[in-house]
C-alpha positions in Angstrom: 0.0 0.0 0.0 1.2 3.6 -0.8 0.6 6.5 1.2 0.9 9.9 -0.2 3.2 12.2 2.4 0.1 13.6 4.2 -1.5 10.4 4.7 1.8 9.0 6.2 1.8 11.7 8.5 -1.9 10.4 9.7 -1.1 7.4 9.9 1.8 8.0 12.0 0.4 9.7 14.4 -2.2 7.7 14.7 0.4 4.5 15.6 2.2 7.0 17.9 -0.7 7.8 19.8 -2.1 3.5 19.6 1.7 3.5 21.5 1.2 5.7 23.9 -2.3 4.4 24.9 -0.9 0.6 25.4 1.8 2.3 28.1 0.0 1.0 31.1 -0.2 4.3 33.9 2.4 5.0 36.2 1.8 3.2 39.9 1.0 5.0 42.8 3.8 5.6 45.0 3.7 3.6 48.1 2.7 5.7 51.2 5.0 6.1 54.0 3.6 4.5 57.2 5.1 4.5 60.8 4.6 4.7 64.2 2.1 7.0 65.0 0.5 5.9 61.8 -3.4 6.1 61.8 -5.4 2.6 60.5 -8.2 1.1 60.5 -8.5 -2.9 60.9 -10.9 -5.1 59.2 -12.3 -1.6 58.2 -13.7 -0.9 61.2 -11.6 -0.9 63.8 -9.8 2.5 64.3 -6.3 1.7 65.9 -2.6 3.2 65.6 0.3 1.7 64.6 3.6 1.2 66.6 6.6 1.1 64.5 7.3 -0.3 61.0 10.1 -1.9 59.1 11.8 -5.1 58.4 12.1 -8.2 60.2 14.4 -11.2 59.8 13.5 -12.4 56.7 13.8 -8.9 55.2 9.6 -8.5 54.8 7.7 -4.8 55.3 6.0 -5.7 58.8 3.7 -2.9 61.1 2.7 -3.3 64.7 -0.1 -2.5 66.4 -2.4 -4.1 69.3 -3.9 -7.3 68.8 -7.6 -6.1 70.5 -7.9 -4.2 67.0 -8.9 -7.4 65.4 -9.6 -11.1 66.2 -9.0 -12.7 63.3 -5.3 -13.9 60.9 -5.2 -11.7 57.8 -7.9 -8.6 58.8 -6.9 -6.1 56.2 -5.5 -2.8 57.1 -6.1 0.6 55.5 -4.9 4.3 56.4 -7.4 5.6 58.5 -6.4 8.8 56.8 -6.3 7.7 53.1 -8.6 5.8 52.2 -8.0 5.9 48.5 -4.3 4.0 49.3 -6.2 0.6 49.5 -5.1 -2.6 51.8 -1.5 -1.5 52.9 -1.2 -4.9 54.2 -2.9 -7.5 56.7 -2.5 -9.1 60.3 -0.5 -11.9 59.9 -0.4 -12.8 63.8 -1.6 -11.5 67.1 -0.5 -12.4 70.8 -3.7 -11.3 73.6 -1.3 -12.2 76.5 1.1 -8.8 75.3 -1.7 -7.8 73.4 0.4 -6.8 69.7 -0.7 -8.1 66.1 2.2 -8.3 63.4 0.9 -6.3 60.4 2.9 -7.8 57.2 2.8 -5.0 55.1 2.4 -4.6 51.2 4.9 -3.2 49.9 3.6 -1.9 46.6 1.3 0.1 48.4 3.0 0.9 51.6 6.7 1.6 52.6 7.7 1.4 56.2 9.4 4.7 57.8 11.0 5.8 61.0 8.6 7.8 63.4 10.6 11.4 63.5 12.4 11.7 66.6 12.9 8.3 67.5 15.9 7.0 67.3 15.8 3.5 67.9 14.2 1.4 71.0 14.5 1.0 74.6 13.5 -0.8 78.0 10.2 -0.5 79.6 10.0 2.5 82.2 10.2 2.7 85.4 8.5 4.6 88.0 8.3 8.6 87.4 9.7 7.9 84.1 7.9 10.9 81.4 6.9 9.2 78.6 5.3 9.8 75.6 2.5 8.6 73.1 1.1 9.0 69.8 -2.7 8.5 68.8 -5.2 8.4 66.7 -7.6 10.0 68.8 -5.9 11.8 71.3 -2.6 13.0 69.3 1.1 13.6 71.4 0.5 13.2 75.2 2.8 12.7 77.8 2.4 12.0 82.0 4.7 10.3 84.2 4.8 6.5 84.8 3.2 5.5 87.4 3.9 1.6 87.7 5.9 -1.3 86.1 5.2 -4.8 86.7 7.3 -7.0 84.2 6.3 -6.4 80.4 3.0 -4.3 81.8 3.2 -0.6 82.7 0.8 2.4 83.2 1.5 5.8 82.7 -0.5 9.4 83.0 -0.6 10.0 79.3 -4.1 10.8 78.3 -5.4 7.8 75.7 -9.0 7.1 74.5 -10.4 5.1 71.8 -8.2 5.1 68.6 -4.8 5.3 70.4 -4.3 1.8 71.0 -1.1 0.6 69.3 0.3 3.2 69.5 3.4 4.1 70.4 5.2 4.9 73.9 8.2 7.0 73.9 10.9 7.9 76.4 13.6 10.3 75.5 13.8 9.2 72.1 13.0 5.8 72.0 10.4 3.3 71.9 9.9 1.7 74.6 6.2 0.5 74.8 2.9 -0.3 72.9 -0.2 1.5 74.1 -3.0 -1.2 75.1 -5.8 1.1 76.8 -6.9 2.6 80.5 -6.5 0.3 83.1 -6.2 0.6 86.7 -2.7 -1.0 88.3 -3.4 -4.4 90.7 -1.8 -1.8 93.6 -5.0 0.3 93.2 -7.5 -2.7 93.6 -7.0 -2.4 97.4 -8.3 1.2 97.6 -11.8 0.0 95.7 -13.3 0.0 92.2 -11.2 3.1 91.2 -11.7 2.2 87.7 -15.6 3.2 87.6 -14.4 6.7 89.6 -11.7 8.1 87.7 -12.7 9.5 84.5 -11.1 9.7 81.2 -8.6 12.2 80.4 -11.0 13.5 77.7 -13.9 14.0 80.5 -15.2 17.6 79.7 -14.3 18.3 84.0 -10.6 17.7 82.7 -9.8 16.2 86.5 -6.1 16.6 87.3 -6.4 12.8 87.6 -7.4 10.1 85.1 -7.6 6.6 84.2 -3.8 5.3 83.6 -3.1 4.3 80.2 -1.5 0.8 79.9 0.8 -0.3 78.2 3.6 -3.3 77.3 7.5 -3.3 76.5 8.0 -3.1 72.8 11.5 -4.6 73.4 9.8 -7.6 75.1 6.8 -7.6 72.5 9.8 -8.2 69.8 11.2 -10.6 71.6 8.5 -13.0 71.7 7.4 -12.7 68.0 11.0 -13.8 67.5 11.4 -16.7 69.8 8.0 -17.8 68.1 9.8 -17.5 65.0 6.9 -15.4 63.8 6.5 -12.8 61.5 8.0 -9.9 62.6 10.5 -11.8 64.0 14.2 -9.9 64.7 12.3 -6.7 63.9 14.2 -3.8 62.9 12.9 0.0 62.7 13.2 1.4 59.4 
């Protein structure tokens, strides 16, 4: 077949723009997730994330706490963004420490450091300041107020949301928020628990119900001996 010059410049173009349309569209970047992270479980369940990174076996993992869901391989979303999709799913949980390994994908989510933390730490101890980060409540800090192996509770306002997230001391993690609980050594003054309010009580009392939480450090410790995801964990 012969073309005369214009119709080989139709045609031309016409294969150029066939090219173009068979390019498939850029991906979208993976989103940055972290400690402090906003999610929600299952779709529902509106939790924060600890700390993400790698673990042994060099795979994206997240944690958070394992309350958020009951059930192996809940998806996880931003609670934020929406639009991002699944960034990933529980792919174990432990009630007794209370922390769910989130293996993360990573086309769609890429695991960074929480700013200002600069690696992990041991539990606190008693009048320890620590920090936490939350979905619902934001950055709040309060002294600690009790320690009793991997457990401690601390005055930093928490309410619904906040759980998983994460608890720092100068720098470091050192915990995983689990909710308001009152200490065993507070049992023998009465049913405190039904008394104090929570720190988001419109009276804003000087006193609330004590956030509990559990060593990170010893949370990473058992996933490893379990030889379970998350295993060896590393912060980005």
């Amino acid at each position: 077949m012969r073309f005369t010059g214009l119709a080989r410049v139709a045609v031309t173009a016409v294969m150029a723009g066939a090219t173009a349309l068979a390019v498939p569209a850029a991906a979208q970047a993976a989103v940055p997730v972290g400690g402090g992270t906003p999610i929600l479980v299952g779709g529902v369940a509106g939790c924060t994330l600890t700390a993400a990174g790698y673990d042994a076996t060099g795979a994206s993992v997240a944690f958070t706490a394992a309350h958020c869901s009951d059930r192996i391989n809940s998806p996880v979303i931003l609670r934020d963004d929406k639009r991002a999709g699944v960034i990933g799913t529980v792919a174990t949980r432990n009630e007794i420490l209370d922390y769910s390994v989130i293996r993360l994908d990573p086309r769609v989510a890429v695991p960074v450091r929480q700013p200002g933390v600069t690696g992990t730490g041991p539990a606190p101890e008693f009048g320890d300041v620590v920090c936490k980060d939350g979905l619902a409540t934001g950055h709040t800090c309060g002294i600690t107020w009790q320690r009793e192996g991997a457990k401690f509770w601390s005055q930093a306002c928490a309410g619904y949301g906040d759980s998983g997230g994460p608890i720092i001391r100068e720098g470091r993690l050192v915990g995983l928020l689990s909710g308001g609980h009152i200490p065993p050594v507070a049992g023998s003054v009465g049913g405190l628990g039904a008394v104090l309010p929570s720190c988001l009580h419109p009276a804003q009392a000087p006193f609330f119900l004590p956030a509990l939480a559990y060593s990170f450090e010893t949370i990473v410790a058992d996933a490893t001996d379990r030889n379970w995801p998350g295993a060896g964990f590393r912060m980005a």
